[in-house]
DRENTI-521304 format. One line per field, with one value per atom (N, C-alpha, C): x, y, z. Coordinates in nm, 3 decimals, padded with zeros to 5 digits. Each point is the difference from the previous one (the first is absolute). Layout:
X <- (X,...) .
Y <- (Y,...) .
Z <- (Z,...) .
//
This chain:
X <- (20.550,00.011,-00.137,-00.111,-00.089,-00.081,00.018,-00.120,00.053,00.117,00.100,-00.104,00.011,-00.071,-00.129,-00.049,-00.176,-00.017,00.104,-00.037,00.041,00.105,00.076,-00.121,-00.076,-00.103,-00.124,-00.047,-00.138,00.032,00.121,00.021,00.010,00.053,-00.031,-00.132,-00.083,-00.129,00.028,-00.146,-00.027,-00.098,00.057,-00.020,-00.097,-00.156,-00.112,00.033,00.104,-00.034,-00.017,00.134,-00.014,-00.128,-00.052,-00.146,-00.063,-00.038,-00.104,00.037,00.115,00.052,-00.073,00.028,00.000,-00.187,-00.065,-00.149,00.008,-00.032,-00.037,00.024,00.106,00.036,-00.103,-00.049,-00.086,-00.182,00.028,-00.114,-00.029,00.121,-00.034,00.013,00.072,00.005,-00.108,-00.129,-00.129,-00.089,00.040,-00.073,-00.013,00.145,00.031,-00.073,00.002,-00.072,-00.113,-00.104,-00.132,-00.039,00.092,-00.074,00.031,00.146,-00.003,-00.130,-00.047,-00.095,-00.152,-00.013,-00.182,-00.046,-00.047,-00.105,00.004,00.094,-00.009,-00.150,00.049,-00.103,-00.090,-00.047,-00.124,-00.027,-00.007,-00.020,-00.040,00.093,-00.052,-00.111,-00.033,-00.131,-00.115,00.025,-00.154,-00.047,00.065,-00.087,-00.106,00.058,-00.082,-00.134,00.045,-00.090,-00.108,00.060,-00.115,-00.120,00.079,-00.101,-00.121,00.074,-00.045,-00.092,-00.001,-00.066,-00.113,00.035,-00.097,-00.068,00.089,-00.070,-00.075,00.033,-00.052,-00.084,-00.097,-00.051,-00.135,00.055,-00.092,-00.008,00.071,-00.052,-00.056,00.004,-00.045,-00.118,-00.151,-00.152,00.078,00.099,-00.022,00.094,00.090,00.091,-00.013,-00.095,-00.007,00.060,00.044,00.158,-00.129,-00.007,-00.078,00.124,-00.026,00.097,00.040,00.119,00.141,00.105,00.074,00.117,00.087,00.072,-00.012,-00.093,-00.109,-00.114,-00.076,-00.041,-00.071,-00.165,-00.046,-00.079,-00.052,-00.056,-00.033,00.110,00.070,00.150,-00.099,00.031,00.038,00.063,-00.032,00.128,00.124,-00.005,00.138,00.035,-00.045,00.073,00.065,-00.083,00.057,00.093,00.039,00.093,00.150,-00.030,00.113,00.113,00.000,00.118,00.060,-00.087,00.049,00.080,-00.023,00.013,00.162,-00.001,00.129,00.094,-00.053,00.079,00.050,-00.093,00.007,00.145,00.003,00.094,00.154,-00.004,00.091,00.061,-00.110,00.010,00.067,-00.030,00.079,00.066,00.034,00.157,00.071,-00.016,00.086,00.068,-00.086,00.009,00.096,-00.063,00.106,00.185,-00.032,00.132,00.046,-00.055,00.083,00.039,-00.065,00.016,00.070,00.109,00.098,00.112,-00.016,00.136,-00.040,-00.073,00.070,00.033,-00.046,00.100,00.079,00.086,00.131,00.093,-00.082,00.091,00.023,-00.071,00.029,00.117,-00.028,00.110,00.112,00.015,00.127,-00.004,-00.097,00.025,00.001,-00.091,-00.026,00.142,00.065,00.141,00.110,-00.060,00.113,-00.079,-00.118,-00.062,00.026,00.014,00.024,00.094,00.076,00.173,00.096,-00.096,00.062,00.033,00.091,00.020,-00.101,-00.089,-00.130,-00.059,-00.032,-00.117,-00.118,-00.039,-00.066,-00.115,-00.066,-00.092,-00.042,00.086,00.026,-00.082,00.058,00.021,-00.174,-00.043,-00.109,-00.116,00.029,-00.104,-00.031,00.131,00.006,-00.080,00.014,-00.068,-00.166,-00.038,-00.117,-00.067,00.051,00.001,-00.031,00.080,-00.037,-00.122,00.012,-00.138,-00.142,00.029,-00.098,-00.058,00.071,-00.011,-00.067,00.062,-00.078,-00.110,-00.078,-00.127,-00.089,00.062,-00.078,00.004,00.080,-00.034,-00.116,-00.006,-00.091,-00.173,00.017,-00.090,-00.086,00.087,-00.017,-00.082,00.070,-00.063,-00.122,-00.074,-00.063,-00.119,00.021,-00.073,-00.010,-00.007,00.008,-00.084,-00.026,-00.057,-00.136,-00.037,-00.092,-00.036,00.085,-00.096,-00.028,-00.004,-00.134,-00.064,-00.011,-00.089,-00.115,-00.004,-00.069,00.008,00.134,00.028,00.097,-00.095,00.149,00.002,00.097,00.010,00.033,-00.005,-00.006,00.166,00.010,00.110,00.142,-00.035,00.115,00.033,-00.078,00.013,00.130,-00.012,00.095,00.178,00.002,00.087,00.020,-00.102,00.064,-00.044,-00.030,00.054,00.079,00.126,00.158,00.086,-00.039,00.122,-00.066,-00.158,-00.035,00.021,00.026,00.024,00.172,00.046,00.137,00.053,-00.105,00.002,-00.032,-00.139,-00.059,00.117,00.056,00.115,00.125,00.001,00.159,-00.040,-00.147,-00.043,-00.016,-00.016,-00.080,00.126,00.094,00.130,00.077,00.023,00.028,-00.020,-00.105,-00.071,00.050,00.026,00.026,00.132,00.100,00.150,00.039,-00.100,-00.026,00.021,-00.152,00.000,00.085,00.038,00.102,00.103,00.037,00.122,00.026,-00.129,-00.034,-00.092,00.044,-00.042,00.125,00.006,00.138,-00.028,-00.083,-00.022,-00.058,00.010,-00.099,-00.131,-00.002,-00.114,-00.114,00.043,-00.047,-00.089,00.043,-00.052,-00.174,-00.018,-00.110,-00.144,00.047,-00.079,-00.038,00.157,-00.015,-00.056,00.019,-00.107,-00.087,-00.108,-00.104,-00.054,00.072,-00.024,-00.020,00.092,-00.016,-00.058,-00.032,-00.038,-00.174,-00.062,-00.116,-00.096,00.053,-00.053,00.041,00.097,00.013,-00.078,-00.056,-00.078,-00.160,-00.037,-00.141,-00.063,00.132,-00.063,00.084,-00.019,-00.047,-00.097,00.019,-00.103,00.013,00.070,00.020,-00.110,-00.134,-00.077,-00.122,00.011,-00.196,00.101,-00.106,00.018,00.004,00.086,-00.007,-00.071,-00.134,-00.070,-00.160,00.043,-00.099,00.096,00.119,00.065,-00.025,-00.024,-00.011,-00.131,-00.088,-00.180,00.012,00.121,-00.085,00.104,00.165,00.030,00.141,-00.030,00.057,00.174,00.001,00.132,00.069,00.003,00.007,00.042,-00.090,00.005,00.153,00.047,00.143,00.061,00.032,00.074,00.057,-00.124,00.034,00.037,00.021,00.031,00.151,-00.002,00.191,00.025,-00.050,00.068,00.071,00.132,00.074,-00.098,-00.053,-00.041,-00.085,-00.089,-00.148,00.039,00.144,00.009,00.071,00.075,00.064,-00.109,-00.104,-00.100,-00.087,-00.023,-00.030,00.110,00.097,00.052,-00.005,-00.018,00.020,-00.195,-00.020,-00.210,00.028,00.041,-00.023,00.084,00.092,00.123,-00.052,-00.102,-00.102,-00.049,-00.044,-00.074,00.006,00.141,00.124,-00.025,-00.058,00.019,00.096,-00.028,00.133,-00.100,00.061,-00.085,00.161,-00.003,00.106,00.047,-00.119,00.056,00.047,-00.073,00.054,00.142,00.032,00.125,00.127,-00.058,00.081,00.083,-00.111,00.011,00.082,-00.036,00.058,00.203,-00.005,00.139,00.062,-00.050,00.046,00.041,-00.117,00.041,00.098,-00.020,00.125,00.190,00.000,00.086,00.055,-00.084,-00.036,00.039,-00.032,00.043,00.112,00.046,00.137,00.099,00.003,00.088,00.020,-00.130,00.038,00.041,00.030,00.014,00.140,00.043,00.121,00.089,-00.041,00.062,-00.020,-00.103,00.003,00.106,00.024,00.126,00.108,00.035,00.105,00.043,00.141,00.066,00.061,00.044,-00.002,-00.120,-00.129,-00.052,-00.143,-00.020,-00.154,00.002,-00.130,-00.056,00.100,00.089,00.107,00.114,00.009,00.140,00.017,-00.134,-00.025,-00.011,00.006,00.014,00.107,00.135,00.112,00.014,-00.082,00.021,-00.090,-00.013,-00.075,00.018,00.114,-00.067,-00.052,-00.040,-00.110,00.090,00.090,00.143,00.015,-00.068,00.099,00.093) .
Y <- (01.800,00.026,00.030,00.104,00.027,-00.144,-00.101,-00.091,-00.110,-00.019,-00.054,00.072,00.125,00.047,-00.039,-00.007,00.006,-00.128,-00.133,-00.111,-00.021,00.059,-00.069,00.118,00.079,00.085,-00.098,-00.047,-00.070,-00.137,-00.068,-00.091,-00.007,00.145,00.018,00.088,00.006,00.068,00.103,00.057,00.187,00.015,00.148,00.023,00.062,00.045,-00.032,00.175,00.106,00.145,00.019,-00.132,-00.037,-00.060,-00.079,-00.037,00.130,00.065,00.144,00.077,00.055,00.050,-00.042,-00.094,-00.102,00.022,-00.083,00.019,00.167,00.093,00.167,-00.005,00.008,00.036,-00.067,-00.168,-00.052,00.068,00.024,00.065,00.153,00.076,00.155,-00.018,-00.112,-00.007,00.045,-00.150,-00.035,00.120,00.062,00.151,00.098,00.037,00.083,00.001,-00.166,-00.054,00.073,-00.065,00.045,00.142,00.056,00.156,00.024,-00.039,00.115,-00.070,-00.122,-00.011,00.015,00.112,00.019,-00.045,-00.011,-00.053,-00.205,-00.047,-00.104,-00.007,00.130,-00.029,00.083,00.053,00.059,-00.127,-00.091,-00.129,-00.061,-00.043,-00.096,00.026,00.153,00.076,-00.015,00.002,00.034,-00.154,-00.136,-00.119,-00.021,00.024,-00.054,00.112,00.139,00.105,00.001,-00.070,-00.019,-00.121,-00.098,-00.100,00.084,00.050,00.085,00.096,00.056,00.097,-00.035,-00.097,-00.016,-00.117,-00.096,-00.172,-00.009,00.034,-00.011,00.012,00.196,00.006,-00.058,-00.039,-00.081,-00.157,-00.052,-00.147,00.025,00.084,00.040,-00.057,-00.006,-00.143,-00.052,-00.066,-00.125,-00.097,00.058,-00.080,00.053,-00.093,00.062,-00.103,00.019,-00.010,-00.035,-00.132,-00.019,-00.038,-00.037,00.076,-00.134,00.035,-00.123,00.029,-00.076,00.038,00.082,00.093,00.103,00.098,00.004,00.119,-00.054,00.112,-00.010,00.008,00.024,00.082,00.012,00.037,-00.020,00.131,-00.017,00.120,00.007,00.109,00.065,-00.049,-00.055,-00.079,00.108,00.119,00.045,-00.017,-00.014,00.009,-00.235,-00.042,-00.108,-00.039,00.051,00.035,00.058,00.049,00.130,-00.088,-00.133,-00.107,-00.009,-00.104,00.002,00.053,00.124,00.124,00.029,00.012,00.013,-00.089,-00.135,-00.141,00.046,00.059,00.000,00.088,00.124,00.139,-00.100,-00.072,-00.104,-00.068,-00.078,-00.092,00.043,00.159,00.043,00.040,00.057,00.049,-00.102,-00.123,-00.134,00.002,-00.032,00.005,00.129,00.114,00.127,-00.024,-00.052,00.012,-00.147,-00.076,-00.125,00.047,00.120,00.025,00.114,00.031,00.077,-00.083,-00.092,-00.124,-00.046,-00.008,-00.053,00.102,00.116,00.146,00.012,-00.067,00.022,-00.100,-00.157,-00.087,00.056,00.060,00.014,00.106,00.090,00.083,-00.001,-00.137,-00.043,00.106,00.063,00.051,-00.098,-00.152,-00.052,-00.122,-00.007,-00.062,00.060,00.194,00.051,-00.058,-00.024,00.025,-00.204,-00.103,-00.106,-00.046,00.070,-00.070,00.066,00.079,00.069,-00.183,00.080,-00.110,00.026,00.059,-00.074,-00.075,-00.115,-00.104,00.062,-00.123,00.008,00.005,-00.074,-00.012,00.126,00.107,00.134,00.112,-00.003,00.105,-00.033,-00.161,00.011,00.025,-00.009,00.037,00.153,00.041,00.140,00.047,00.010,00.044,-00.005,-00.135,-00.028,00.082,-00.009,00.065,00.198,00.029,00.151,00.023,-00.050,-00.062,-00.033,-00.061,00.019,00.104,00.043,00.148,00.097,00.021,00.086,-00.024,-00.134,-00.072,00.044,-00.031,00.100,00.120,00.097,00.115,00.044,-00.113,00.041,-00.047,-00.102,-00.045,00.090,00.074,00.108,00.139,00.004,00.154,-00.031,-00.113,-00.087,00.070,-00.118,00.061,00.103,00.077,00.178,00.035,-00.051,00.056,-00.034,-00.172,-00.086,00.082,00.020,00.094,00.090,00.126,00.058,00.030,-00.151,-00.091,-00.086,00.006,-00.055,-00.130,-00.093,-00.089,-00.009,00.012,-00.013,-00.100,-00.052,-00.135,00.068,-00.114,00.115,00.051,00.063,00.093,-00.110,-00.072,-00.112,-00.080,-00.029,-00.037,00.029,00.109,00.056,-00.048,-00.030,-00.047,-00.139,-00.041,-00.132,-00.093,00.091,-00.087,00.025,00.083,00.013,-00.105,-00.113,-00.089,-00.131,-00.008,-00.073,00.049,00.140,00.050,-00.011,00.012,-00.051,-00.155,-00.098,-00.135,-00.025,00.060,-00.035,00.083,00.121,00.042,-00.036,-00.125,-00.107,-00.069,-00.103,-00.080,00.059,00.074,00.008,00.094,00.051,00.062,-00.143,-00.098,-00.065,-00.146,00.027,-00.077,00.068,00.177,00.081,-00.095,00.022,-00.031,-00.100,-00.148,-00.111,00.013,00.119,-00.015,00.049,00.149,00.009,-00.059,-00.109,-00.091,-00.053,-00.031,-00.066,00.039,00.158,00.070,00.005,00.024,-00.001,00.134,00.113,00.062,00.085,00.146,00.158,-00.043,-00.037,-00.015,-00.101,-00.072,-00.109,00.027,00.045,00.037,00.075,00.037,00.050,-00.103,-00.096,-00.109,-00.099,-00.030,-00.018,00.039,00.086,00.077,-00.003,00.000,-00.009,-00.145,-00.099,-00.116,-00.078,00.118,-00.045,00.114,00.107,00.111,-00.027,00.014,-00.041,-00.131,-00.110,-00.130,00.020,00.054,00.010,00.070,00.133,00.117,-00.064,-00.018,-00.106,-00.086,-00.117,-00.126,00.017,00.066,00.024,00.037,00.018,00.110,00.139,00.057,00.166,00.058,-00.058,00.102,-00.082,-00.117,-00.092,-00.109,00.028,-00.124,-00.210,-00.028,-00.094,-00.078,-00.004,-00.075,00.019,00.125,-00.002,-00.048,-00.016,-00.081,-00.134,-00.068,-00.106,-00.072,00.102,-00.028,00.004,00.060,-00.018,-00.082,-00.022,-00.098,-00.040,-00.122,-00.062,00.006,00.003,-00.072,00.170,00.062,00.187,-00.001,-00.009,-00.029,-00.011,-00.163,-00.058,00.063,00.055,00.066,00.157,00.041,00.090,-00.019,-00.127,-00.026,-00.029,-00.070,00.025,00.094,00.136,00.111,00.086,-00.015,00.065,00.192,00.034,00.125,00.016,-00.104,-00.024,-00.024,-00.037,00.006,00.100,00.099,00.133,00.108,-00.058,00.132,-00.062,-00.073,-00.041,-00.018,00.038,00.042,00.144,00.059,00.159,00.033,-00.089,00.045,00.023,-00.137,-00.041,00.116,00.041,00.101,00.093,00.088,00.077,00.043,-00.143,00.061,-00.085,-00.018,-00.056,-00.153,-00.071,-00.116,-00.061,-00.132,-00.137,-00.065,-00.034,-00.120,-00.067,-00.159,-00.086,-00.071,-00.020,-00.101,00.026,00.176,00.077,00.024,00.042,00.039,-00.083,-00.116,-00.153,00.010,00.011,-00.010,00.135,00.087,00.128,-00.012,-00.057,-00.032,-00.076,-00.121,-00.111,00.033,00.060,00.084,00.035,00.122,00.082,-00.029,-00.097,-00.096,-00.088,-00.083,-00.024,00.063,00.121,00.099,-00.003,00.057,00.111,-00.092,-00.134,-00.127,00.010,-00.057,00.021,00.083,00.130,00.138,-00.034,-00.044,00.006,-00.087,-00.124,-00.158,00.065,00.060,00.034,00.117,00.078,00.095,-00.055,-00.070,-00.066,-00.098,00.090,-00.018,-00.147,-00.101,-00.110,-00.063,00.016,-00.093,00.061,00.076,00.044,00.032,00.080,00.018,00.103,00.087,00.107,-00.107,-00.115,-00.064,-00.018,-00.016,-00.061,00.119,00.162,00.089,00.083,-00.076,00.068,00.082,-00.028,00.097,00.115,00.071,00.067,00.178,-00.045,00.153,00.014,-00.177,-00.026,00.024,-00.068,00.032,-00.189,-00.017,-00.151,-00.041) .
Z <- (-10.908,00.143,00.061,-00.070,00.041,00.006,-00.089,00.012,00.164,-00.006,00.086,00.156,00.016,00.084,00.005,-00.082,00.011,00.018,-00.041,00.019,00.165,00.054,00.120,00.100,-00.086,00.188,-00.036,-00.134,00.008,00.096,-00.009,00.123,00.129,-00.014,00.211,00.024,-00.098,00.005,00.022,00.027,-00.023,00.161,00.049,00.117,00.005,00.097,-00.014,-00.061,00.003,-00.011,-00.164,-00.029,-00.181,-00.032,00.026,-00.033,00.017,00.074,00.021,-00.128,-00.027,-00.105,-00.141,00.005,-00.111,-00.059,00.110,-00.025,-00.011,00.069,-00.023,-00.149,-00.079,-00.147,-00.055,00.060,-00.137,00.024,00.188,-00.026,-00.045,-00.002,-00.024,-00.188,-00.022,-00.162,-00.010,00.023,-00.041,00.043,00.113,00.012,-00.095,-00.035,-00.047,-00.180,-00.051,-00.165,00.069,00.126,-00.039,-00.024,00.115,00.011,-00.149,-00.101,-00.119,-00.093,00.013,-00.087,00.055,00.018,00.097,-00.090,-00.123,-00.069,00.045,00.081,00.046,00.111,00.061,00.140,-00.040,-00.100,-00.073,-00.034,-00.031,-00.091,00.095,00.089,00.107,00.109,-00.043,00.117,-00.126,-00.131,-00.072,00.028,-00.085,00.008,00.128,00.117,00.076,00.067,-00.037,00.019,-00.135,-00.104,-00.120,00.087,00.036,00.042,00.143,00.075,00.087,-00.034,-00.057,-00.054,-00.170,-00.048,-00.102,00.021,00.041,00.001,00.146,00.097,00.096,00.008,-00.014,-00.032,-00.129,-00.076,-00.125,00.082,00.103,00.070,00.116,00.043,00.129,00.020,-00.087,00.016,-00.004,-00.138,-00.031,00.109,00.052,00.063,00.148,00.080,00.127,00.058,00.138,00.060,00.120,00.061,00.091,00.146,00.150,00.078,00.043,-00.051,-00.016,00.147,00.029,00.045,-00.090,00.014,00.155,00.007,-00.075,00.024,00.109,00.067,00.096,-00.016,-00.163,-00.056,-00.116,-00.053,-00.167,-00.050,-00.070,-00.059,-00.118,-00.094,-00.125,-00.071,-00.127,-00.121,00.008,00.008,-00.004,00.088,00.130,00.125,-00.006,-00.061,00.008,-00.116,-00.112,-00.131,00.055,00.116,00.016,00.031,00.119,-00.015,-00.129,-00.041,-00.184,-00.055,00.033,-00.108,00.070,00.123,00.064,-00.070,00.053,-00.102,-00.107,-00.067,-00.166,-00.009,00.075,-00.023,00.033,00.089,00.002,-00.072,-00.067,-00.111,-00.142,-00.001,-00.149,00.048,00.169,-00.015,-00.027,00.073,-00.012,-00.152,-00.066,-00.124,-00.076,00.065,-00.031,-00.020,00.177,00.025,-00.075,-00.053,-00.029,-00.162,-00.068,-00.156,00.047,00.140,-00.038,-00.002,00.066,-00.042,-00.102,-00.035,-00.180,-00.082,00.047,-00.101,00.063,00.128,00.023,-00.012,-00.004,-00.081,-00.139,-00.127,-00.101,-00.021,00.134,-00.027,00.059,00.051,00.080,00.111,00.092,00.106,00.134,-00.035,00.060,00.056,-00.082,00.003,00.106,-00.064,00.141,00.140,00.021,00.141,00.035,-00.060,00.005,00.026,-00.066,00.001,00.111,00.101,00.117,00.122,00.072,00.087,00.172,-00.059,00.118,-00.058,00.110,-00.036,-00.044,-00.161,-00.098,00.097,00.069,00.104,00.049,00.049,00.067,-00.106,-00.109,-00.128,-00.018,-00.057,-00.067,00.127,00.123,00.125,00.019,00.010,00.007,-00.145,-00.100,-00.121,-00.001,00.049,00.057,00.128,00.067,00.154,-00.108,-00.056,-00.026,-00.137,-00.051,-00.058,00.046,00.127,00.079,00.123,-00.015,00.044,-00.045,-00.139,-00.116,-00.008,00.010,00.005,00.088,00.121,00.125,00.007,-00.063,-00.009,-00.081,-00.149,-00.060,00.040,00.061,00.086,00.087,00.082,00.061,-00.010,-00.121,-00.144,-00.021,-00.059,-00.015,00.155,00.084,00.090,00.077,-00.032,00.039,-00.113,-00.148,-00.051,00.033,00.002,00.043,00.117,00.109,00.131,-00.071,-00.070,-00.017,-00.107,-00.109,-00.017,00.077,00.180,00.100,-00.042,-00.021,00.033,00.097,00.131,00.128,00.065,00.049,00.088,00.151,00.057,00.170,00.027,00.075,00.029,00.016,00.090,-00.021,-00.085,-00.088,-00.071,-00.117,-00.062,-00.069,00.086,00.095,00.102,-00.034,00.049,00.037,-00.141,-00.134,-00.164,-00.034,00.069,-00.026,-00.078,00.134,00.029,-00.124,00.009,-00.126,-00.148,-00.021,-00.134,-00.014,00.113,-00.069,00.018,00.037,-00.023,-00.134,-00.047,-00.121,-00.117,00.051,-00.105,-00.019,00.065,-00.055,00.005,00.006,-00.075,-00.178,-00.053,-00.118,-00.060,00.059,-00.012,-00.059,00.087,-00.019,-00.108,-00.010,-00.095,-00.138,-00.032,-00.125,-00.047,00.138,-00.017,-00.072,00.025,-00.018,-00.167,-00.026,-00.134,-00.079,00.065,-00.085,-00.072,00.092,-00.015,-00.114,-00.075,-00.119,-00.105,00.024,-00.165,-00.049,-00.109,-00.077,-00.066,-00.001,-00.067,00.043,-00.016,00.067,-00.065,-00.150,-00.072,00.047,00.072,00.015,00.173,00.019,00.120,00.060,-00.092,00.018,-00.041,-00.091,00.000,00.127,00.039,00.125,00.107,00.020,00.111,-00.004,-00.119,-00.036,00.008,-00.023,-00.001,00.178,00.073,00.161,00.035,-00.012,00.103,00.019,-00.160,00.011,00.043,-00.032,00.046,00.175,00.028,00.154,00.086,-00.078,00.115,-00.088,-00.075,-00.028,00.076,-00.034,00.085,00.142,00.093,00.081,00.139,00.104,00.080,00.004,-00.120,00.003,00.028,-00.179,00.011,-00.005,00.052,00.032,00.109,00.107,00.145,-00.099,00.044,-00.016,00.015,00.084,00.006,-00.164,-00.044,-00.118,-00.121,00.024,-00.110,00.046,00.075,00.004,-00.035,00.027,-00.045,-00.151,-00.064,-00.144,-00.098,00.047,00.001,00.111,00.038,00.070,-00.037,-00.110,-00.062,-00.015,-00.050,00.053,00.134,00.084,00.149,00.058,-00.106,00.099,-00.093,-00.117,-00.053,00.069,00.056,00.086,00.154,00.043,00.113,00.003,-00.109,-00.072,00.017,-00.086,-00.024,00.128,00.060,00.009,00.083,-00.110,-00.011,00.066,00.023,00.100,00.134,-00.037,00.222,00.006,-00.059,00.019,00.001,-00.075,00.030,00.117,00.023,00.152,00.122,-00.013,00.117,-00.022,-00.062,00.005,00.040,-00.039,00.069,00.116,00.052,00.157,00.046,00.009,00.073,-00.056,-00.074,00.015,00.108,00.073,00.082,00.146,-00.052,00.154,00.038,-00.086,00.009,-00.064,-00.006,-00.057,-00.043,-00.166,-00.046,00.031,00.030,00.043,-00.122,-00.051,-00.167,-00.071,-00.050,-00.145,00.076,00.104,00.082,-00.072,00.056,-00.018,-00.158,-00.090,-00.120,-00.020,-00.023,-00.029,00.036,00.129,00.049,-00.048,-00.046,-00.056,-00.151,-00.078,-00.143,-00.005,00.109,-00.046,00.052,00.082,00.035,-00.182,-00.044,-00.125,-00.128,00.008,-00.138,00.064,00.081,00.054,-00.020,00.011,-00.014,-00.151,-00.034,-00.135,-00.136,00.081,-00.044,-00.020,00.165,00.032,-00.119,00.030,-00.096,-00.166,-00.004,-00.216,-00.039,00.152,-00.065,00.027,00.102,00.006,-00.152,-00.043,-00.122,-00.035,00.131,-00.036,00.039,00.036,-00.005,-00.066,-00.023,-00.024,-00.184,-00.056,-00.098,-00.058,00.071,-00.067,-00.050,00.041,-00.001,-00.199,-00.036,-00.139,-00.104,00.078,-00.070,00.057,00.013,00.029,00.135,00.069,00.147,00.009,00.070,00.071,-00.105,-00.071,-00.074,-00.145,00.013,-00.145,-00.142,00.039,-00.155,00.023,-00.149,-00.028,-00.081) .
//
């Protein structure tokens, strides 16, 4: 009888107060994981305060930052790292949050949150959507410490890289989901990451302007013009300091359009990468 129900309301759909409902739980879930694990957001504040604080410093001759769009000026390697570095706190939450779905496919928690009768579309956005949240908060922590470090960007700034940090955080959110889809394994996972986290924040514009990757090689250059990561940390420069780059924009949108589809299609049980390992709570 109960399924009889759940099948005859998913056909006349769900009313927008049931959707609100619905998202809050997946986002106070995902709240509720981070705060009990602080050593998450201890983790996600040291990497990029190590680079901040040790590397910067030690490139500071060697890597001088001559005045690019959007500087108005000759900047400080940390003050031109600090995008990046934002990117970066991003980039492993993505990743974070995509190695808690695969410890909840293994533990079949992920089956209860799938096999509900809201659209699959709904469930895996919303999960994303609070994920990226957590990102900007930690983003946030992040710069507060950087201000008094005397890496500050101007007052509006901190404003108006809002709306680009939570573009760039369901691009690269989305990109985790992607991967998750197709680990088969907790163990396995950390190779992975390693295998995308680093070649992604490298060959980049995190932490050297693209134009001195291109002086020493060309072929580096378009590898980083590919990368995904080089226009998320260039839209988060530019909205620094209240501009629009239009291209990285383009791209960044189009990505994450891109993953989120394909997030969508690999969990989907008849047609994606779960179908070949029994469904969505990783039992074949």
């Amino acid at each position: 009888m109960t399924i009889e129900l759940d099948v005859e309301r998913a056909a006349r759909g769900f009313t927008l107060k049931q959707y609100v409902i619905c998202w809050n739980g997946i986002v106070w879930r995902e709240a509720l994981r981070f705060l009990h694990q602080r050593e998450r957001f201890v983790s996600a504040l040291v990497r990029p305060l190590v680079w901040l604080f040790i590397f910067a410093a030690g490139f500071r001759q060697v890597l001088g930052v001559s005045i690019i769009p959007p500087y108005q000026t000759y900047v400080l390697y940390e003050e031109y790292i600090t995008p990046g570095l934002m990117a970066m706190i991003q980039l492993f939450n993505g990743m974070q949050s995509s190695l808690t779905m695969v410890y909840d496919r293994e533990t079949g928690t992920m089956r209860t949150l799938l096999v509900s009768p809201f659209p699959r579309w709904f469930l895996l956005t919303s999960k994303l959507m609070a994920g990226t949240l957590v990102s900007v908060l930690q983003v946030y922590a992040y710069l507060l410490i950087a201000w008094f470090w005397e890496v500050q960007a101007p007052p509006v700034g901190y404003l108006t890289v809002l709306p680009a940090l939570i573009l760039s955080g369901l691009m690269l959110g989305a990109l985790g989901m992607l991967i998750s889809s197709v680990i088969k394994q907790l163990e396995n996972f950390s190779g992975v990451m390693n295998f995308v986290i680093f070649p992604m924040f490298f060959a980049s514009s995190a932490l050297y302007p693209l134009w001195r990757v291109k002086e020493s090689s060309p072929l580096l250059y378009y590898v980083c013009e590919f990368n995904p990561f080089t226009h998320a940390t260039e839209v988060i420069r530019f909205a620094l300091y209240g501009e629009v780059t239009w291209s990285s924009l383009a791209v960044v949108c189009g990505c994450t359009i891109v993953f989120m589809v394909g997030a969508i299609i690999a969990y989907d049980p008849a047609r994606g990468m779960l179908a070949r390992r029994g469904g969505p709570g990783g039992a074949t």
